[in-house]
Every structure is written in structure tokens, then in C-alpha cells.
N, C-alpha and C positions, 0 to 999 in steps of 0.2 A: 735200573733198580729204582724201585718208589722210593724215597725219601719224605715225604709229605702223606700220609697214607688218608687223613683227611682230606687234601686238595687234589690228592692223586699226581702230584707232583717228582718227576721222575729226577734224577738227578744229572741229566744231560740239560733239562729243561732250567736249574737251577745252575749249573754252572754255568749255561747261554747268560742268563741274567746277572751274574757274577760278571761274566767276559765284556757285557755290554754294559756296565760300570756300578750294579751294586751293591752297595758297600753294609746293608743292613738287613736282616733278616727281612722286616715290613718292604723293602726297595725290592727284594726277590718275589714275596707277596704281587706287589703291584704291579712288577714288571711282568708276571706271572695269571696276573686277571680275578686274584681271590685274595685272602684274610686268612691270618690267622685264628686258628681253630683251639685244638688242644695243647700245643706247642710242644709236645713231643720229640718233634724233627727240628729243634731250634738247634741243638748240639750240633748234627750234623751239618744243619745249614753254614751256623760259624763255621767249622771243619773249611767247608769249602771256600768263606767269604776267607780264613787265613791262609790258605792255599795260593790263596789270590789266582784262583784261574789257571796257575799257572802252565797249566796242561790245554792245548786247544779243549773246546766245549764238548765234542765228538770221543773225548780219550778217555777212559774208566780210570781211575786213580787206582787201580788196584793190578795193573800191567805188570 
């Protein structure tokens, strides 16, 4: 599921960056190769950053 619909940013691809340590929306940006845009998908992004990953990267949060 896209999460970032400016970066095209999928949400496997933002918990990988989560998993692999993080901790800030901009950090998922840059781990990610692009900037924030509209910030839209900021809500969701924290979502995940408070989740803290804790589901493997590969796992849908909605199982």
C-alpha cells in the first residue's frame, strides 16, 4: 500500500527504513532517496515510526 503518494513510497519500503533504524520522518525520506513534498503521509509515517517496526518489514500491519 502507497503511503507517500508524492514519493510513491510504499509502506513495506518505510517500515524497511524504520527496521533499519529510523526514528524520523526526514530519516525515512533519506533512507528512502527523496524529500518531503506535501506531507500528507507524515501521520502515517509516525504510525509506523511508533510501532517501532515491530512487526518484520515484509508483514502488513493490518494481519
Amino acid at each position: 500500500m502507497y503511503l507517500c503518494l508524492c514519493n510513491a513510497l510504499s509502506d513495506l519500503q518505510v517500515r524497511q527504513a524504520v527496521h533499519d533504524g529510523a526514528k524520523r520522518p526526514r530519516e525515512i525520506y533519506a533512507a528512502c532517496g527523496c524529500r518531503a513534498q506535501c506531507g500528507a503521509c507524515t501521520k502515517g509515517l509516525l504510525g509506523i515510526i511508533r510501532d517501532g517496526a515491530s512487526a518484520p518489514p515484509g508483514a502488513s500491519a493490518n494481519q
